[in-house]
C-alpha positions in Angstrom: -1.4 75.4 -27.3 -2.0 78.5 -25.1 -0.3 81.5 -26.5 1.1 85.2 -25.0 2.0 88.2 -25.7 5.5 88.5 -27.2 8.1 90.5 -24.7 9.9 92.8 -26.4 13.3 91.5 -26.2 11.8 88.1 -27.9 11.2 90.0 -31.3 11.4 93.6 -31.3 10.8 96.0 -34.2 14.0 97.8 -36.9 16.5 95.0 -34.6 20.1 95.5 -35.5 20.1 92.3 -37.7 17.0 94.3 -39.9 19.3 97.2 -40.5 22.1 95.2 -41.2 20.1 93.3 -43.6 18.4 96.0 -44.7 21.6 97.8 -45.3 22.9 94.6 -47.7 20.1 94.9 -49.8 20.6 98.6 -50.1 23.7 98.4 -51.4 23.2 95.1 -53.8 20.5 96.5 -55.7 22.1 100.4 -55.8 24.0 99.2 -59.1 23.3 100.8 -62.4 20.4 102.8 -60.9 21.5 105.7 -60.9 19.5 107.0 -63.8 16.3 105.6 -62.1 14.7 108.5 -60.8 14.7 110.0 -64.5 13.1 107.2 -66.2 9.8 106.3 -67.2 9.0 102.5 -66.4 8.7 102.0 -70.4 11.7 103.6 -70.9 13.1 101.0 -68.6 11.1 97.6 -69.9 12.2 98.9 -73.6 15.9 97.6 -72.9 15.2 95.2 -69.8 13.3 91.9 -69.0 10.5 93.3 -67.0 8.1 91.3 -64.8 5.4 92.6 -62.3 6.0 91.3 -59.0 2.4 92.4 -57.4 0.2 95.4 -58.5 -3.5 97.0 -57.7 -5.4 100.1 -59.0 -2.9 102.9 -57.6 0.9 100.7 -57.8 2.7 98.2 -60.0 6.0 96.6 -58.2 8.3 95.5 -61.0 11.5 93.8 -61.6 14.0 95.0 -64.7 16.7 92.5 -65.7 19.7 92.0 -68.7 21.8 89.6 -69.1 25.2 91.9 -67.6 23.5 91.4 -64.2 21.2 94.5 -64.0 18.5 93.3 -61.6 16.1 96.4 -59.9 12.7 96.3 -59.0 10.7 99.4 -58.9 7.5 101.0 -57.6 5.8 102.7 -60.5 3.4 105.0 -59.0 0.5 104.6 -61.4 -1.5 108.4 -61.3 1.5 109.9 -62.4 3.4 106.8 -64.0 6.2 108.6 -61.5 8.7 105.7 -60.7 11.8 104.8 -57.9 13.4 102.1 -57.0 12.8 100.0 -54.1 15.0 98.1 -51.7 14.5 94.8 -52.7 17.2 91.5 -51.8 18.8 90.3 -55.2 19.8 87.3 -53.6 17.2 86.0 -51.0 14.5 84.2 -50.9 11.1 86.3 -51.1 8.8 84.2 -49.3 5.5 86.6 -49.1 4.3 89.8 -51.0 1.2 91.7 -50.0 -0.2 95.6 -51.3 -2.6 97.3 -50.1 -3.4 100.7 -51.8 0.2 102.0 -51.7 1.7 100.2 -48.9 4.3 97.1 -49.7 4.7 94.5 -47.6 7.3 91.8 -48.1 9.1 89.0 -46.3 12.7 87.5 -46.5 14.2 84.2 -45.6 17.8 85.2 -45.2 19.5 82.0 -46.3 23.1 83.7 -44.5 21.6 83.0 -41.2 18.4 82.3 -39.6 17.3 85.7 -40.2 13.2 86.1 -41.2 12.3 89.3 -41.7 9.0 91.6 -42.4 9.0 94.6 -44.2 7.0 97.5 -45.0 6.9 100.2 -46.8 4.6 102.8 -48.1 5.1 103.9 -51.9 3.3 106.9 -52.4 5.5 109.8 -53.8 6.7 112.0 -50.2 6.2 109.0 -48.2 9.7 107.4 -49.2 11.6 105.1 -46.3 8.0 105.6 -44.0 7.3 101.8 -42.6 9.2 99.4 -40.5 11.0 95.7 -40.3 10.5 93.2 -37.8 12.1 89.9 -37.4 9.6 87.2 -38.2 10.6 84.5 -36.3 13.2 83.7 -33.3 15.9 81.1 -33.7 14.8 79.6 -36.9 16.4 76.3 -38.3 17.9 76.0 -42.3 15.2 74.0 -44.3 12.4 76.2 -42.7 10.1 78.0 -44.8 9.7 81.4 -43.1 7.0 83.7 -43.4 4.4 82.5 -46.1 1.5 84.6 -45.5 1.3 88.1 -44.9 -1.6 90.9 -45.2 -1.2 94.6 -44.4 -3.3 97.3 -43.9 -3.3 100.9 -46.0 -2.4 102.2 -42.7 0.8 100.1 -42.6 0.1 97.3 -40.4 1.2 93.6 -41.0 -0.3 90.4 -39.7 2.1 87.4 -41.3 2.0 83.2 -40.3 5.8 81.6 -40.5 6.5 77.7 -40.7 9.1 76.0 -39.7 11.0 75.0 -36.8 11.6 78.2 -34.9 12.0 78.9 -31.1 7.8 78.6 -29.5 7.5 82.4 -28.7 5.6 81.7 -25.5 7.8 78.5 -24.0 11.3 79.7 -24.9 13.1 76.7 -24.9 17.1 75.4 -27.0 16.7 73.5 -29.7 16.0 71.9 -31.9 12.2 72.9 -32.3 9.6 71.0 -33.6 8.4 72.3 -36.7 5.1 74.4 -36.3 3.4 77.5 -37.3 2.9 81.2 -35.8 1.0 84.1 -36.2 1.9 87.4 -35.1 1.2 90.8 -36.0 2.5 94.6 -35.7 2.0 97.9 -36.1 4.3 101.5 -36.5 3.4 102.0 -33.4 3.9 98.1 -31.4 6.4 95.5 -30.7 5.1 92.4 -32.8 2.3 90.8 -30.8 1.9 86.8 -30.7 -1.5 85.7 -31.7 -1.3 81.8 -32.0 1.4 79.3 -31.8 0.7 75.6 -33.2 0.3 73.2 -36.1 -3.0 73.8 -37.4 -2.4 77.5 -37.8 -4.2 78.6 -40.3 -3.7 82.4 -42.0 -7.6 82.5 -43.2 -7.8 85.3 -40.9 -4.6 87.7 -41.4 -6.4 90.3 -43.3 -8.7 91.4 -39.4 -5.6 90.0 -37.6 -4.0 93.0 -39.8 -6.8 95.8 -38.8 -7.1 94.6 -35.4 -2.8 95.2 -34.5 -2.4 98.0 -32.3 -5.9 98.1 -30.4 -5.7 96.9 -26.9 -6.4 93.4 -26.2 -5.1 92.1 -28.9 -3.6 89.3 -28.3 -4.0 85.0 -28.0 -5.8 84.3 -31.0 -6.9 80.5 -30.3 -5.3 78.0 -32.7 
């Protein structure tokens, strides 16, 4: 199926339901961490369950839990074994991690709505807060999967592929929607861009999808 260019008010970048969102999780996983900043992550894993969540040569993501309901996940920055908390959802499925160097990227199938969102962020001590969200998908049904596969870039962009049965980004149409896949990708700098729409989707090739965001011309990757 032929595929176009997203306009931005299909999906557009930091939408008010990201920063509401985004806001939620904020304040969910703010408890008992205020002491964070201070800590070393040993200090933390001597009196929590701790379990990394993704890691590579410069960053290891991990989440501390106890049985009173403590449950953080943190960014220890390995050259300096500094550490801070991140943003995570407590409560929401996590459907896709990626790292690249020290940039996080993460999606979330909001089971509240039919929110799917991408997020990224870059972990490096100083660079605190610098990335972006984007809503993965338009009008997506309960039962869907959401995003499944995501890559991003050390420069911060994203390319992800969502299942489900979502609104077709290039025939806008009420539902319901057949259940298909999507690739799309974005940048700090662009709306998300459409690249396929279709079935047979398949993400073998979101890591160039992920360099190639924000060139011109990038757009209507064939199925």
């Amino acid at each position: 199926m032929a595929s176009s260019a997203l306009h931005p008010s299909t999906i557009s970048s930091r939408t008010a339901i990201g920063v509401g969102t985004l806001t939620l999780a904020l304040i969910a996983t703010s408890v008992s961490s205020s002491r964070a900043r201070e800590w070393s992550a040993k200090e933390i894993c001597v009196s929590h369950v701790c379990r990394t969540v993704i890691a590579d040569a410069k960053v290891r993501v991990f989440r501390a839990t106890d049985r009173r309901g403590y449950d953080i996940v943190f960014a220890e920055w390995l050259p300096t074994r500094h550490v801070r908390e991140i943003a995570f959802p407590r409560s929401e499925p996590l459907t896709a991690i990626a790292l690249a160097g020290s940039v996080l990227a993460y999606a979330v199938r909001y089971l509240s709505g039919r929110a799917v969102l991408v997020y990224v962020e870059s972990l490096q001590p100083g660079q605190a807060g610098k990335g972006g969200s984007w809503v993965g998908a338009d009008d997506m049904e309960a039962g869907s999967a959401g995003v499944r596969n995501l890559a991003v870039t050390r420069s911060g962009n994203v390319a992800w592929l969502v299942e489900g049965r979502f609104m077709d980004p290039a025939d806008r149409k009420a539902g319901p929607h057949p259940n298909s896949r999507a690739i799309f990708c974005a940048s700090s700098r662009t709306e998300p861009v459409l690249l396929g729409y279709g079935p047979s989707l398949s993400p073998s090739a979101l890591r160039i999808d992920a360099a190639r965001c924000g060139q011109p011309g990038v757009a209507n990757r064939s199925p």
